[in-house]
C-alpha positions in Angstrom: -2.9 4.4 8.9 -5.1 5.9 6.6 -7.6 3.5 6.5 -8.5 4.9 10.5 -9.4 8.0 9.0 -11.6 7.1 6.1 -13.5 5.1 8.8 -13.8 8.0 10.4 -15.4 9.7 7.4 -17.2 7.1 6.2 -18.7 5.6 9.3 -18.5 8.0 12.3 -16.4 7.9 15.5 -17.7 4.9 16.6 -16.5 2.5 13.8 -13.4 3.9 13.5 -12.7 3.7 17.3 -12.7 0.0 17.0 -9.8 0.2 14.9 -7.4 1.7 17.1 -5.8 0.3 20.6 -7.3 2.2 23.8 -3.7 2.8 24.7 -2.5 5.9 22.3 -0.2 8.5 22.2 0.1 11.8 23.2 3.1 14.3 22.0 4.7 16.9 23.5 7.9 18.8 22.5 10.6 19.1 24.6 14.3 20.9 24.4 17.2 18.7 23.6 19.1 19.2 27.1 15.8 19.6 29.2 15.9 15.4 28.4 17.5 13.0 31.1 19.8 10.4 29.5 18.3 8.2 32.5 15.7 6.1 30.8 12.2 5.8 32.5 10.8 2.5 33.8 8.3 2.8 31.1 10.9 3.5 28.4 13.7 0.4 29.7 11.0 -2.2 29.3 10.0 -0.9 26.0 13.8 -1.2 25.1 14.0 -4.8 26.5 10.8 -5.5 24.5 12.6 -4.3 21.1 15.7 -5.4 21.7 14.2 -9.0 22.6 12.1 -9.0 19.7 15.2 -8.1 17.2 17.6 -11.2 18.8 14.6 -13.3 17.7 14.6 -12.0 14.1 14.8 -14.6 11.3 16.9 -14.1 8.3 16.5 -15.6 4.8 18.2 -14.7 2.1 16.4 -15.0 -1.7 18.4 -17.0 -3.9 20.0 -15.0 -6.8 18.6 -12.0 -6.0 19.4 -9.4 -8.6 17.3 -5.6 -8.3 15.7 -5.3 -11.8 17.4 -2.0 -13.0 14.8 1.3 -13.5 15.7 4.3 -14.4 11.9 5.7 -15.4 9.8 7.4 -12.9 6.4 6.7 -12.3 3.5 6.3 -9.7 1.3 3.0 -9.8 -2.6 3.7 -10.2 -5.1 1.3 -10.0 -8.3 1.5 -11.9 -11.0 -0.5 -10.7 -13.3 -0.7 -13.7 -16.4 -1.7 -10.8 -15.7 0.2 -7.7 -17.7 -2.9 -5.6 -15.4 -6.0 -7.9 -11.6 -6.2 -6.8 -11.7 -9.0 -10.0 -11.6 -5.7 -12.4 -8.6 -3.8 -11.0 -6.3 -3.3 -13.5 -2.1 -1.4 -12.2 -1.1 1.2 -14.4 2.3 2.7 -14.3 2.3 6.9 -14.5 4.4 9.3 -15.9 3.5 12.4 -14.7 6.2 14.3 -16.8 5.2 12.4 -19.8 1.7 12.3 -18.8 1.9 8.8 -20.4 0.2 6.0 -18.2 1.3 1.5 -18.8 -1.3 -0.5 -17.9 1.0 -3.7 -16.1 -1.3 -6.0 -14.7 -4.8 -6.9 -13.4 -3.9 -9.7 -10.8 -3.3 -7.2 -8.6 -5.3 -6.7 -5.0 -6.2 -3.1 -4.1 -8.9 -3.1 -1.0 -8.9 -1.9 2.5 -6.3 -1.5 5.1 -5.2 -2.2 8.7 -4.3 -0.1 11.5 -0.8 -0.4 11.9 -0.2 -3.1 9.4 -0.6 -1.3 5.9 -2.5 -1.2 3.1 -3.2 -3.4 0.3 -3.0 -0.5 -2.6 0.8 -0.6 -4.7 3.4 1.3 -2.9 5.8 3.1 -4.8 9.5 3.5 -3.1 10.4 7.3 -2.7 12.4 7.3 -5.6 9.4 6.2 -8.2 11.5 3.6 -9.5 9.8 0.7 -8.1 6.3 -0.4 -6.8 5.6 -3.2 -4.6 2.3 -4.5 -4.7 0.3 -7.8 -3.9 -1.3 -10.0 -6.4 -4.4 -12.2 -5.6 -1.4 -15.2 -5.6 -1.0 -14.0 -2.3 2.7 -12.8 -3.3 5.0 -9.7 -2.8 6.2 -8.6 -6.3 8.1 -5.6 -6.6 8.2 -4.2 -10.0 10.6 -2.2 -11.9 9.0 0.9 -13.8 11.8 0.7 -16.7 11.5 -2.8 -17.3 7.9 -3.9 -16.2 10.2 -6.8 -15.0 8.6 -8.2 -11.7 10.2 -10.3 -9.0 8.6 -12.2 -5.9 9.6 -11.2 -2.2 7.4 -13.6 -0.3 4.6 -15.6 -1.0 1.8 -16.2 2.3 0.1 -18.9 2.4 -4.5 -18.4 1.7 -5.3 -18.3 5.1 -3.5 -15.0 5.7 -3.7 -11.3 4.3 -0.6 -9.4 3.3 -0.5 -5.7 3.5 2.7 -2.9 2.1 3.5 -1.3 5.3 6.3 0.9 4.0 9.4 2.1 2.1 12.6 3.6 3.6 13.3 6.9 2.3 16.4 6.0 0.5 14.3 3.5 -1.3 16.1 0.2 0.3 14.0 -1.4 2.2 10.7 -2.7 2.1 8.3 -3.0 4.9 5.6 -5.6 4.9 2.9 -7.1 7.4 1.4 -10.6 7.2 -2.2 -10.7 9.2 -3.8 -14.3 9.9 -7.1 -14.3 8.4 -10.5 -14.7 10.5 -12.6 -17.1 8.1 -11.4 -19.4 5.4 -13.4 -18.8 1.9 -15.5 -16.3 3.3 -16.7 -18.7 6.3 -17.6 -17.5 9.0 -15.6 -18.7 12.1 -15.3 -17.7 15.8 -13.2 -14.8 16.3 -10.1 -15.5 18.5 -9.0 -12.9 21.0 -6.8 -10.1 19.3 -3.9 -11.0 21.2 -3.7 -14.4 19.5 -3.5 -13.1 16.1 -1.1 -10.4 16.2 0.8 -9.6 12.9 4.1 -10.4 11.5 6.5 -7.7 10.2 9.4 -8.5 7.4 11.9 -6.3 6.4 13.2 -7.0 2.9 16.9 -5.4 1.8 16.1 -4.9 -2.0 19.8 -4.8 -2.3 21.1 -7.8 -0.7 17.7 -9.7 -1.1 17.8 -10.3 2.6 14.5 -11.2 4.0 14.3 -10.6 8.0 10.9 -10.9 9.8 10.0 -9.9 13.5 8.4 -12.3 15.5 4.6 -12.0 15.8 4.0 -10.0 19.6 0.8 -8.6 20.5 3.1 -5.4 22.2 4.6 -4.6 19.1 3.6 -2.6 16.2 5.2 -0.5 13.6 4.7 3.1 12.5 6.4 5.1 10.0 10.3 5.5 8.5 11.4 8.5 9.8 15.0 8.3 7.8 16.7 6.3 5.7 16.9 3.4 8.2 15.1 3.7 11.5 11.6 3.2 11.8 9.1 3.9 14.9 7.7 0.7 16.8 5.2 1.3 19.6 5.7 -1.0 22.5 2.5 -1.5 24.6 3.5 -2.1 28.2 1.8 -3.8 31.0 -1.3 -2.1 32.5 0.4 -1.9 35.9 2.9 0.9 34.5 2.2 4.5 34.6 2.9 4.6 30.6 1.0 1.8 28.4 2.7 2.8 25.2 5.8 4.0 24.4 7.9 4.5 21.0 11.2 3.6 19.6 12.9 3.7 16.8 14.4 0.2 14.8 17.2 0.3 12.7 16.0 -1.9 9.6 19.2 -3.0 8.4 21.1 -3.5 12.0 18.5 -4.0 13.8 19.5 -1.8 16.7 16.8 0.1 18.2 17.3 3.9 19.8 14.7 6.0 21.9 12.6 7.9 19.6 12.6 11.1 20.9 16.3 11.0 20.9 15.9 11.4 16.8 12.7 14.3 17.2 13.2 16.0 19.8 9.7 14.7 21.0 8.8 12.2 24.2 5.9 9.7 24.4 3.4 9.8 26.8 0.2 7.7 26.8 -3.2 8.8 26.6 -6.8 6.9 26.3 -8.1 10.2 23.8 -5.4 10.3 21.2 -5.1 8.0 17.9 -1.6 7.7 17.2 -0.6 9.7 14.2 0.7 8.9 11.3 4.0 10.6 10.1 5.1 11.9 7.0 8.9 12.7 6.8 11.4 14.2 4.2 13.6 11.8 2.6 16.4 13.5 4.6 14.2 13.4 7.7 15.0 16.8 8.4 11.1 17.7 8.4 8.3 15.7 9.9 4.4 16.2 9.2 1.4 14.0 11.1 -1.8 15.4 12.4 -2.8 14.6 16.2 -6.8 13.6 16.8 -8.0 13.8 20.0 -10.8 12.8 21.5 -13.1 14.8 23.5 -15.2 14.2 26.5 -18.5 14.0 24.5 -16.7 10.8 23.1 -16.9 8.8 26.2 -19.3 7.2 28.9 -17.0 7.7 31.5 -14.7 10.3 30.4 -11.2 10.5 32.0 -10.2 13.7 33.4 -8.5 16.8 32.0 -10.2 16.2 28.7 -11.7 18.9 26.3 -15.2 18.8 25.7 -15.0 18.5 22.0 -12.3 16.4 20.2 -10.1 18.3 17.8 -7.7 17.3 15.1 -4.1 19.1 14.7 -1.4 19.3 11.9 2.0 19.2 13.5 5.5 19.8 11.4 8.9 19.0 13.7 12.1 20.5 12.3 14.2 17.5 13.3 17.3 19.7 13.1 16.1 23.2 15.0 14.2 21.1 17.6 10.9 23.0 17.2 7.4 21.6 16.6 5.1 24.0 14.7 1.1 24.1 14.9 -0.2 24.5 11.0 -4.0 24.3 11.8 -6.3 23.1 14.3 -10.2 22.1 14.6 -12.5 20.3 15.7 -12.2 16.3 15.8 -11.5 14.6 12.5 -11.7 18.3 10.4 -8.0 17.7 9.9 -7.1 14.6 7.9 -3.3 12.9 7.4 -0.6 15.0 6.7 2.3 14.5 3.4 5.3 16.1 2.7 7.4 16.5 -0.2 10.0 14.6 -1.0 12.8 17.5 0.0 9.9 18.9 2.6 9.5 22.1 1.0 5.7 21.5 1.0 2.9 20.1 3.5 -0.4 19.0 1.8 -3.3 17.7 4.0 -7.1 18.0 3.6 -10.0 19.6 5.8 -13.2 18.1 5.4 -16.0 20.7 5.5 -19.4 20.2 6.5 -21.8 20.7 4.2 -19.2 22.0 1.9 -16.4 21.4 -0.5 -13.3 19.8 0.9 -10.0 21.8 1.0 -6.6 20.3 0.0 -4.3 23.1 1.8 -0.9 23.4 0.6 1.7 24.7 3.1 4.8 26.3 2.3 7.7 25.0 4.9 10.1 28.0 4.1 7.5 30.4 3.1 4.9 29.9 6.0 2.4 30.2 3.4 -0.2 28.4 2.9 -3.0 28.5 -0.1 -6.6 26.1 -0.1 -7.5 24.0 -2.9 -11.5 23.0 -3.0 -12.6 20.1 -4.5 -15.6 18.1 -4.0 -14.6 14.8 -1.9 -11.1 14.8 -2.2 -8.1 13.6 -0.5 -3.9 14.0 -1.0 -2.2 10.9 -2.1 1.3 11.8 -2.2 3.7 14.4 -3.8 5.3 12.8 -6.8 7.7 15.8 -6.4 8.3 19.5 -5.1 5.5 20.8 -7.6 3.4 18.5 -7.9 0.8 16.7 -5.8 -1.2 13.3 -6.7 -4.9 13.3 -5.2 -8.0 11.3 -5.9 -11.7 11.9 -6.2 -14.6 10.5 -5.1 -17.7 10.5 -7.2 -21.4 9.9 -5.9 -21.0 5.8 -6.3 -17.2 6.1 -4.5 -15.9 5.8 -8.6 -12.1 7.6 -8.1 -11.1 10.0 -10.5 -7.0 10.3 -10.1 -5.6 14.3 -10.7 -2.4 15.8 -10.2 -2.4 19.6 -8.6 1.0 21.4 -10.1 1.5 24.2 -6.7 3.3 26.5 -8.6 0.7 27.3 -11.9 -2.6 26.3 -10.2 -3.0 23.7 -13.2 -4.8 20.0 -12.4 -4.7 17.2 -15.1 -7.1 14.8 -15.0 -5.2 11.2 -15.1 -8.0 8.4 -15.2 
């Protein structure tokens, strides 16, 4: 997740290694018949493992659960008025075709991440209609951008952190992950083993109101919607197999499960020098962004073998319907930074961070093959809010955010907060 990378920019390789698994993946295209319909050792146990996991799933459904109705786009923005006090964040609701902003509430959390769990910053769904965010009640809301009407999904309990993993792409379902916390009141405790506090995923039908949640399994974590319904979980498998992590694909709403490279065209094949990516896809799926780092051997003690001497970061796009994977840019390790698409995948924005120099937002044209740099000083892409134009924030000399929108077509940015 994204929080991996600003580690990396923040702190250095060595913080942000301790954020990932050793166990990592490492992608390689492949033709559609070239693939063996005879699944691998490594890839049947990873089936069992899912298909275990989703006969344990519980199922509640919420009581009278009616969808406020929305009708009004907008992206949630949340203004901290001290960048160091999460007691001063105040969600705002944004137009960007109005350029009219709603300020909606200040109980609202907004700090940090986890790998594979999510991030505690608002997440709009895909259509804009809706945000789901986290207030410091320890509660899901999601709120309607019409109505400001808000409406709990799930409420933890103090002793746990809750974090918005994701939205399908048709806006549906809502992806959520539940981490016990270490200390109690900012105490300070002995840390248990990772394996003994691995998180729990719920899937929430926002039309149905049905709330299902995976068991919690060390093995198990969950990656990004690629479509409409499916969504990647990496399986770790025992040490003793050739492959320690492999990658499927769940079905949110039936919770059947399907080999992932059956759906990109791509197998999964593990590696101790690559961070798994994070994937950015069209709402149709039809187009799929991430950026590959790698490590190099100047990264290790004991280096395995085969590897490069430097690591180097690459942005990737898969057209899921031609089959072919295409290189937009390469360098050195971290240079390259996550990946987004918009909405109908007509456009790839990701940012290269420059040494001793501005940073560049490049924008990539998918049918064009063109691409044109955008330099700003310390910033990063948020998301496209649509074909044109392109949310980003940036970051001023005490980490204050300024949020801008970048319209492709004119060259124009607009200052929001």
């Amino acid at each position: 997740m994204t929080c991996t990378w600003q580690a990396l920019r923040t702190y250095g390789v060595p913080a942000a290694m301790i954020l990932v698994l050793v166990a990592v993946l490492f992608i390689v295209s492949l033709p559609r018949d070239s693939r063996s319909p005879v699944l691998s050792a490594e890839k049947h146990q990873a089936a069992v493992v899912v298909e275990t996991l989703a006969s344990q799933m519980n199922e509640t459904t919420i009581a009278n659960w009616q969808l406020p109705p929305s009708t009004r786009q907008s992206v949630p923005l949340v203004v901290r008025a001290n960048p160091s006090d999460p007691q001063t964040n105040t969600l705002y609701l944004y137009d960007w075709k109005e350029h009219a902003s709603r300020s909606v509430d200040t109980n609202v959390k907004s700090y940090g991440g986890l790998i594979h769990c999510g991030e505690q910053d608002p997440l709009p769904s895909p259509d804009f209609l809706y945000t789901a965010y986290v207030d410091r009640d320890n509660t899901v809301y999601i709120l309607s951008h019409e109505t400001l009407e808000k409406k709990a999904v799930y409420q933890a309990n103090k002793y746990a952190l809750l974090y918005l993993h994701a939205w399908s792409s048709d806006s549906r379902t809502l992806v959520f992950c539940q981490q016990p916390q270490i200390g109690e009141d900012h105490g300070f405790v002995p840390l248990p083993p990772v394996e003994e506090m691995p998180p729990r995923y719920y899937f929430f039908d926002t039309t149905s109101g049905m709330l299902k949640n995976i068991p919690a399994a060390a093995q198990v974590a969950l990656g990004s919607f690629i479509d409409t319904e499916n969504i990647i979980a990496y399986v770790s498998l025992p040490p003793s197999l050739e492959t320690v992590k492999t990658a499927l694909l769940i079905d949110t709403l039936s919770s059947n499960q399907k080999l992932f490279d059956q759906k990109l065209g791509l197998t999964v094949s593990s590696s101790t020098s690559t961070y798994d990516p994070e994937y950015s896809s069209s709402l149709d799926g039809s187009v799929v962004t991430y950026t590959l780092a790698t490590l190099g051997s100047d990264h290790f003690v004991n280096p395995p073998p085969g590897l490069k001497l430097r690591g180097e970061s690459s942005v990737m796009m898969v057209n899921t319907d031609a089959q072919t994977r295409t290189v937009l840019d390469q360098g050195s390790f971290a240079q390259y930074q996550p990946s987004y698409i918009s909405p109908r995948g007509s456009k790839i924005a990701y940012e290269e961070i420059i040494r001793n120099g501005s940073d560049v937002i490049w924008i990539y044209d998918t049918v064009t093959g063109q691409k044109q740099a955008k330099s700003y000083d310390a910033s990063r892409p948020l998301r496209w809010l649509d074909e044109d134009t392109l949310l980003f924030v940036t970051y001023g000399p005490k980490s204050e955010e300024t949020f801008r929108t970048l319209t492709v077509t004119s060259g124009i940015t607009r200052n929001v907060f």
